[in-house]
C-alpha positions as CSV (number, residue, x, y, z in Angstrom):
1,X,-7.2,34.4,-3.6
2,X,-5.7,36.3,-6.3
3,X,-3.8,39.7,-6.8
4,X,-4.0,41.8,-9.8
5,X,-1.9,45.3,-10.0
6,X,-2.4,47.9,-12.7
7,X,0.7,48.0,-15.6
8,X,1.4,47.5,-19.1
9,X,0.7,43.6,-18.6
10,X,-2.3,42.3,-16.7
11,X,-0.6,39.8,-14.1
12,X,-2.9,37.4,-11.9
13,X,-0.9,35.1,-9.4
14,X,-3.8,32.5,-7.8
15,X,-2.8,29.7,-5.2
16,X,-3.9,26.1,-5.8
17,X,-3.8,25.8,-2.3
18,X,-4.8,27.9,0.5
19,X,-4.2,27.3,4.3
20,X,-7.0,26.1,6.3
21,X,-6.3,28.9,8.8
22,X,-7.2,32.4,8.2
23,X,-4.2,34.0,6.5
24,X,-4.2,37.1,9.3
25,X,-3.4,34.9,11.7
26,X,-0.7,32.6,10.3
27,X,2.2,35.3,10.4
28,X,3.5,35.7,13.7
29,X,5.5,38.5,12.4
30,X,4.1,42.1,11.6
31,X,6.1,43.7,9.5
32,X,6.2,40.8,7.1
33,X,4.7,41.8,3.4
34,X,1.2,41.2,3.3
35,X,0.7,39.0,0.1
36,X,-0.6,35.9,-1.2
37,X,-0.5,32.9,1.2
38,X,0.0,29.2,-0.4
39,X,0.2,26.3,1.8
40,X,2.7,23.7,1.5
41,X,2.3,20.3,2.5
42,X,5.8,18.3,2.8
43,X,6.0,15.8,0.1
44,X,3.2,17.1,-1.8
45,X,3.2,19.6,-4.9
46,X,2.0,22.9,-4.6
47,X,1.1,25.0,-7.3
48,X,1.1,28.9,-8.1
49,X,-1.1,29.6,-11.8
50,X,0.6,32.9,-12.9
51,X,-1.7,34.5,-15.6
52,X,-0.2,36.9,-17.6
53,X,-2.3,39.0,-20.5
54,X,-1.0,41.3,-23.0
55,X,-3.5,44.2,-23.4
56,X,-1.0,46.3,-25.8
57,X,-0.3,46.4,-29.6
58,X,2.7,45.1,-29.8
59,X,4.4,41.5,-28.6
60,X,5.7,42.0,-25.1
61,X,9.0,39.8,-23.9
62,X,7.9,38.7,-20.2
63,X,10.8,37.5,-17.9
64,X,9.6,35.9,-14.6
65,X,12.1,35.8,-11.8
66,X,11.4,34.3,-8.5
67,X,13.1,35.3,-4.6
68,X,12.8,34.9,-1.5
69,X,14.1,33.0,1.8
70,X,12.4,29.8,0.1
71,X,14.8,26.9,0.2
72,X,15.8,26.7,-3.4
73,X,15.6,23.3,-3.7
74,X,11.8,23.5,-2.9
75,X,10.8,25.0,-6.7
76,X,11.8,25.0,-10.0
77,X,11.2,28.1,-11.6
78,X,13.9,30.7,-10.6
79,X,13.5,32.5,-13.9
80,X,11.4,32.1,-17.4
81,X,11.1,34.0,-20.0
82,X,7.7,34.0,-22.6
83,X,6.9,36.3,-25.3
84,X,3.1,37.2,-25.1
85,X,1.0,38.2,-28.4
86,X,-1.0,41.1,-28.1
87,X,-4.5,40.3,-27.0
88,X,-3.3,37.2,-25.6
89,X,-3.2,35.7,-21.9
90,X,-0.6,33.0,-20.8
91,X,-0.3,31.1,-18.2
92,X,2.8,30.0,-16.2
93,X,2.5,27.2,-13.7
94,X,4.8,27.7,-11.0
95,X,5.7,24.6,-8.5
96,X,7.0,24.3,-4.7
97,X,7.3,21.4,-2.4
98,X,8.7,21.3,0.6
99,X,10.8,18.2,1.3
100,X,8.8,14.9,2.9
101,X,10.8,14.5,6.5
102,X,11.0,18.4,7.0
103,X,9.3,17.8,10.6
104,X,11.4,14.9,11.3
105,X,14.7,15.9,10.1
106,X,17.8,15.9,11.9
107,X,18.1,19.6,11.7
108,X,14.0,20.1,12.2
109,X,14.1,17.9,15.8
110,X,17.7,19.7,17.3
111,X,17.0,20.9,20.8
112,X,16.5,24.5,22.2
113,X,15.9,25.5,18.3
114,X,13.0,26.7,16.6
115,X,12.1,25.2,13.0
116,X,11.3,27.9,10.9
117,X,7.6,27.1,8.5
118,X,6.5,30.6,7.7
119,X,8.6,31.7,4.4
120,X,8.3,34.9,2.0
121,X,9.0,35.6,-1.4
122,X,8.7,37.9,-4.0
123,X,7.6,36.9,-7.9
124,X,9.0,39.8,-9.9
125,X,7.8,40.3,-13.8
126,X,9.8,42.3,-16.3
127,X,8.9,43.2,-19.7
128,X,10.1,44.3,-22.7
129,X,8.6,45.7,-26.1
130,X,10.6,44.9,-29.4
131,X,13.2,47.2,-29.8
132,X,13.1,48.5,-25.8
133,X,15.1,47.2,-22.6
134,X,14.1,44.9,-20.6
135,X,12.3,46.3,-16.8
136,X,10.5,45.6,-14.2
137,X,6.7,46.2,-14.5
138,X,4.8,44.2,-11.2
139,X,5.6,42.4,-8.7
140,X,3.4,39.7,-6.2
141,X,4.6,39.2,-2.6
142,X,3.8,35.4,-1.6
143,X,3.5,34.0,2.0
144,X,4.4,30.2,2.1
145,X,3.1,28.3,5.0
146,X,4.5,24.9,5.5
147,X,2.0,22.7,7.5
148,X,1.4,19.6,8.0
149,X,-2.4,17.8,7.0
150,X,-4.2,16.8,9.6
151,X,-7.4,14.6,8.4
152,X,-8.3,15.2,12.6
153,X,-9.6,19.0,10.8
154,X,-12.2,17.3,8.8
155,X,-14.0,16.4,11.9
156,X,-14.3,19.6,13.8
157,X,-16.2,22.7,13.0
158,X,-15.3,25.4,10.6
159,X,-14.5,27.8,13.6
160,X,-12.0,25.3,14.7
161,X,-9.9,24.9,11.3
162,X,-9.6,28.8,11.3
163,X,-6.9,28.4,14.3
164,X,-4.0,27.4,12.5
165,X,-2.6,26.1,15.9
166,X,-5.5,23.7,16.1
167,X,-4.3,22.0,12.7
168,X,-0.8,21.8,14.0
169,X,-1.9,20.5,17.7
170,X,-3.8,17.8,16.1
171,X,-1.4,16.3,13.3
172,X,0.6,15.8,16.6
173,X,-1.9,13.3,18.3
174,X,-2.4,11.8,14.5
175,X,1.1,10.7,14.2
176,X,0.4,9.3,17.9
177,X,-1.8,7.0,17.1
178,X,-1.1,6.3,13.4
179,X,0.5,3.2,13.7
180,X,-2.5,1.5,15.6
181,X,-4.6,3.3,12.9
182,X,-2.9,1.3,10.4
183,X,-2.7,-1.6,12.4
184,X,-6.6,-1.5,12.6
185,X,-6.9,-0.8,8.7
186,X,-4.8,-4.3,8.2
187,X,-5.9,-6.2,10.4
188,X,-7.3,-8.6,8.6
189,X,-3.7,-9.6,7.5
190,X,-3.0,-10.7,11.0
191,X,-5.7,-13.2,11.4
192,X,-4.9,-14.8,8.1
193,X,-1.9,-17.5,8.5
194,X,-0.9,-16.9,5.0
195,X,-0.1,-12.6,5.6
196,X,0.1,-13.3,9.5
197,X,4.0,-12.4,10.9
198,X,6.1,-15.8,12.1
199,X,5.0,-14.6,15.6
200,X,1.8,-14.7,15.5
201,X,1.3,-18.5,13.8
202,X,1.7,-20.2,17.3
203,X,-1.5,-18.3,18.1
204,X,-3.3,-19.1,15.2
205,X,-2.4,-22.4,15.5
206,X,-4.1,-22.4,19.3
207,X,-6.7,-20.8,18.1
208,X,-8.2,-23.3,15.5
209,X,-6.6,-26.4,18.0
210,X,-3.7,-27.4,15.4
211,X,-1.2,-29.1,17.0
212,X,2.5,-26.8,16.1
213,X,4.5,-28.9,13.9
214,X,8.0,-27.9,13.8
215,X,9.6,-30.1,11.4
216,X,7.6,-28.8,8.8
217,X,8.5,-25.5,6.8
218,X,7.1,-22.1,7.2
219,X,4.6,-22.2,4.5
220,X,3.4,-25.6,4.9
221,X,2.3,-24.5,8.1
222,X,0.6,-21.5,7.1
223,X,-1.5,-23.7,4.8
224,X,-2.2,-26.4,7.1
225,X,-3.4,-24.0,9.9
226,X,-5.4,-21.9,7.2
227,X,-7.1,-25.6,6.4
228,X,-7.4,-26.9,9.8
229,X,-11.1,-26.6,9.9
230,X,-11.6,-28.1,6.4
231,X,-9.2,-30.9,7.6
232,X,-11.4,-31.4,11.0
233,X,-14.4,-31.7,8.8
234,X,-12.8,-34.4,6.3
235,X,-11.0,-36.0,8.7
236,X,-11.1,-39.7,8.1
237,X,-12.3,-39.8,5.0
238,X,-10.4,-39.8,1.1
239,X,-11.3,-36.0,1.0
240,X,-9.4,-35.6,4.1
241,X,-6.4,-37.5,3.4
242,X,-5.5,-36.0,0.0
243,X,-6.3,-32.6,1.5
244,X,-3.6,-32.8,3.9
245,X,-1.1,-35.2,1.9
246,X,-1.1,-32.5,-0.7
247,X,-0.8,-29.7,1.8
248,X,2.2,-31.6,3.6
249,X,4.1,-33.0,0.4
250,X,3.0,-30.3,-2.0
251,X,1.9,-32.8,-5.2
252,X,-1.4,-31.3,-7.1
253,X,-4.7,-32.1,-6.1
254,X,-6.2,-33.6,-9.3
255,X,-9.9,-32.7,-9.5
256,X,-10.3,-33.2,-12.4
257,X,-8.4,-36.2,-13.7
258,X,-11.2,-38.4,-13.5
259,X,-9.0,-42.0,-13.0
260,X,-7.9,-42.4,-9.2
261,X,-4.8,-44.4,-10.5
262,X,-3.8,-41.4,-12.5
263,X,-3.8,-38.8,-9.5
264,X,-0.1,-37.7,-8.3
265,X,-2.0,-38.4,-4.9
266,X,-3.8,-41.8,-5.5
267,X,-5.8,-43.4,-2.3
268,X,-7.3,-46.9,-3.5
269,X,-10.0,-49.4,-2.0
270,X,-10.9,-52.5,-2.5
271,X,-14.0,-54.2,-2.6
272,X,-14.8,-57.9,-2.3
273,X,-17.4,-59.5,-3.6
274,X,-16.3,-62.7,-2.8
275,X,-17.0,-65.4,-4.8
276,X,-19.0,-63.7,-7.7
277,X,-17.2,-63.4,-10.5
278,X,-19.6,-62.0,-13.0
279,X,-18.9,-58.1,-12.2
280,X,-15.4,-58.6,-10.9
281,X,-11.9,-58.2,-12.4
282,X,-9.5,-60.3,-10.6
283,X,-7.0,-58.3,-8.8
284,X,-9.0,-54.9,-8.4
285,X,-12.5,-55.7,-7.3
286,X,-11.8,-59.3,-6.3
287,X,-9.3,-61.3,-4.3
288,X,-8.2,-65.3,-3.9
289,X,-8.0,-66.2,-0.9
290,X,-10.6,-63.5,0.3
291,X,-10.9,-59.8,0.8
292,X,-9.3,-57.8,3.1
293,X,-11.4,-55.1,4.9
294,X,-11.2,-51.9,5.9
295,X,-7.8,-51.5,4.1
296,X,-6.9,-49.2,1.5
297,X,-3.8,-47.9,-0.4
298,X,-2.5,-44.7,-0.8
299,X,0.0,-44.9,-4.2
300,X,2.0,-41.1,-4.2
301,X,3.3,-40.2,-7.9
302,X,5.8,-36.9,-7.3
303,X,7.1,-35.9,-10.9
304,X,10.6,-35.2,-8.9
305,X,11.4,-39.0,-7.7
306,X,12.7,-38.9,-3.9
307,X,11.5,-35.7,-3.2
308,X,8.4,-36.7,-1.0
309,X,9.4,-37.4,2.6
310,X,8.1,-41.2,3.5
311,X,8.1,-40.7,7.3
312,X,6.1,-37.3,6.9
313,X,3.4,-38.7,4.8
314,X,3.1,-42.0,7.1
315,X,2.6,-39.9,10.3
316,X,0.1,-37.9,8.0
317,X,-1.4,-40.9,7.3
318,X,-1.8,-42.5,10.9
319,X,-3.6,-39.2,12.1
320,X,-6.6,-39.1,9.4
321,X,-7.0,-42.4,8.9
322,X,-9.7,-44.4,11.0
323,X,-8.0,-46.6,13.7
324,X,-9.6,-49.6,12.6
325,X,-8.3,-49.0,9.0
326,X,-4.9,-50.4,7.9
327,X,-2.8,-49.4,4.4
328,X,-0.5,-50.3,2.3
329,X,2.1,-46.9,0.9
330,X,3.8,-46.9,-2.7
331,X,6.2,-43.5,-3.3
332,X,7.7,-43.7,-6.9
């Protein structure tokens, strides 16, 4: 919508953002100036494009000035002044924004009060040719209409968004249920024990049948219950046991040191071959005195000495580790 009067300076004042209501209906009162309604969302920028055109001969000194019942805190522009060539059109960008908690302010949620969200102002243009005193020449009335945005509006009919109560009503019931809206939108952050709150590990923990572990930290648990299934599936196995030694102590992995001896988290077997000697080297693949089945040796290498707990990574060790099996354990 945009208003044009006849004077000495062509002046066009458009909205950058019009109510979704019909403007007839939005002023409850009637002898308020019919003029041009802009909506304001709180926290959000709204914008008037003033267009100003010099059809004269000579330059023209425009001073804009701006009134009204409009918080002044809520724009900018109270005055500006422009000189305007003539035969040449300017525009002025003029900016309002209403506050972010204006409908949950202390003063906005008082009982047996009304908050007021209808406002009215006037943008008043004076010009001046070289030489000549300054006065006014046009005028613009404005309607603000502070109103909150209701997404609900997107899904009803046209006929709907033209009752500006509607748009109101509905931002209501928006808020409502908001929080469970988000809720929904991150849930995925829930059922994930490394974004999940404290509160809801225990339930995680259930849910994948990990045993709660209170002696160890916070993280450590959100890891191990994130890899409970991978653990269940290499349980037993060397896969298995560095898996959840280097969950529990924190040393590196290794993948791709090729050398077992060289891993921070080493986990050695030995194979007899009993008396052949050929392919053996005595003291890794062959034993006097005979072999020793189903044993194996896990040889931990922390680049911080004393800073793996022994007693954690033996009961770590007992609960992957076949029955049948025993070990030996070497902590540098």
């Amino acid at each position: 919508m945009t208003l044009a009067r006849s004077s000495p300076l062509d002046l066009e004042v458009i909205p950058m953002r019009l109510p979704d209501a019909d403007p007839e209906l939005l002023h409850h009162d009637p002898l308020a100036p019919e003029g041009i309604p802009l909506m304001l969302i709180p926290g959000e920028p709204s914008q008037l494009m003033v267009k100003l055109g010099n059809p004269g001969e000579q330059p023209l000194n425009v001073t804009l000035e701006f009134r009204g019942n409009l918080p002044q805190a809520w724009y900018s522009c109270e005055r500006e002044n422009s000189q305007i060539s003539p035969g040449i059109s300017q525009d002025i960008i003029i900016e309002f924004q209403a506050p972010d908690d204006f409908f949950e302010a202390f003063l906005a949620l008082r009982e047996n009060s009304s908050l007021r969200i209808n406002y009215s102002g006037r943008l008043q243009v004076y010009g001046a040719m070289p030489g000549t005193v300054s006065q006014l020449i046009d005028v613009a009335d404005i309607n603000f209409y502070v109103r909150p945005q209701s997404r609900y509006l997107d899904f009803l009919p046209q006929i709907y968004r033209e009752v500006d109560f509607v748009g109101r009503f509905l931002k209501i019931i928006e808020e409502t249920f908001n929080p469970d809206v988000q809720m929904m939108a991150s849930l995925f952050a829930y059922l994930d024990p490394l974004t999940a709150p404290q509160s809801m590990l225990p339930f995680l923990a259930h849910w994948v049948g990990w045993e709660w572990q209170s002696y160890l930290s916070l993280d450590q648990q959100r890891s191990l219950i994130r890899h409970a299934l991978e653990i269940y599936r290499w349980r037993g196995t060397r896969r298995g046991l560095r898996l959840y030694l280097h969950l529990a102590t924190g040393l590196p992995l290794d993948d791709r040191v090729e050398r077992e001896e060289d891993k921070h988290i080493a986990i050695l077997e030995t194979f007899s071959q009993g008396l052949v000697l050929d392919h053996s080297i005595l003291g890794q693949d062959a034993l006097l005195g005979g072999g020793q089945p189903f044993h194996f040796r896990v040889h931990l290498q922390p680049d911080t000495p004393g800073s793996v707990d022994e007693a954690l990574v033996r009961q770590v060790i007992d609960q992957q580790k076949p029955a049948f099996c025993t070990y030996e354990l070497q902590i540098d």
